[in-house]
N, C-alpha and C positions, 0 to 999 in steps of 0.2 A: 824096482829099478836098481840096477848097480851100477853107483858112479865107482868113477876109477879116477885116480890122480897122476899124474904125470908131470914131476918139476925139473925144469931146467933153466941152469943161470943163462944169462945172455949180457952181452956188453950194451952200455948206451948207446954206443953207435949205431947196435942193430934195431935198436925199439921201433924207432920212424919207420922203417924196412918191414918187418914183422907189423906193426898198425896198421900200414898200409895196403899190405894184401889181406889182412883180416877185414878191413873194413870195404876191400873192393871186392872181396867174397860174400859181404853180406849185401852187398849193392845186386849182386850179381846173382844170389839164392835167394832173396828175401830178406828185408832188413829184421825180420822178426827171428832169424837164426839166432844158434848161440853163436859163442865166439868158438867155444869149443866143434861145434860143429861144421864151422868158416874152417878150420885149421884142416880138418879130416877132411874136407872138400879140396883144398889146398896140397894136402900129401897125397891126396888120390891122382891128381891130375898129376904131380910131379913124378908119380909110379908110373901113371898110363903113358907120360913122352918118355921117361926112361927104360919101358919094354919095347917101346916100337922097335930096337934094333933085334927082336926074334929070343932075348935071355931068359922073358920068363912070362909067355902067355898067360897064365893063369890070373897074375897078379892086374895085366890088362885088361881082360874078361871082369874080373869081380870089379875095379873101375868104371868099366861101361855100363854094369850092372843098376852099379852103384846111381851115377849120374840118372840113369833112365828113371828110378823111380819116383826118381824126383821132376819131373817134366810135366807140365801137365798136361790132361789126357789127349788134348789137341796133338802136340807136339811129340806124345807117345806114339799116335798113331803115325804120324810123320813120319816119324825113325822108322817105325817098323814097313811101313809101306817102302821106304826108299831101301833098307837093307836086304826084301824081299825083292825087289824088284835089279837090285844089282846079283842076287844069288839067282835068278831066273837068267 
């Protein structure tokens, strides 16, 4: 496994603001995430609203990707039945 580090300073003011979607990410994916893994959930979805306006499909697509694998199978099949049925 390859961890990778990534440090960045932040002001106090931001701490409460950055906790708080880290830990409403882990409400949200499983409290058993890491935190590092909260965060990349967190960048992902702020790529996925920021390509809706058509700048860079690609980055949207590997988002939706992303998100699907994680759903459980119930809800996999969900998606997929309802993306098929809007492409029909």
């Amino acid at each position: 496994m390859n961890i990778g580090f990534i440090i960045f300073k932040v002001y106090k003011s931001q701490i409460p603001v950055i906790e708080q979607a880290i830990e409403t990410a882990a409400l949200m994916l499983g409290t058993d995430k890491s935190r590092g893994y909260c965060l990349e959930m967190i960048c992902a979805d702020f790529l996925a609203g920021a390509c809706l306006d058509g700048n860079n499909p690609e980055i949207l697509l590997r988002s939706i990707s992303r998100y699907y694998k994680f759903l459980p199978s119930p809800q996999q099949e969900a998606f997929l039945s309802e993306v098929n049925q809007k492409a029909s």
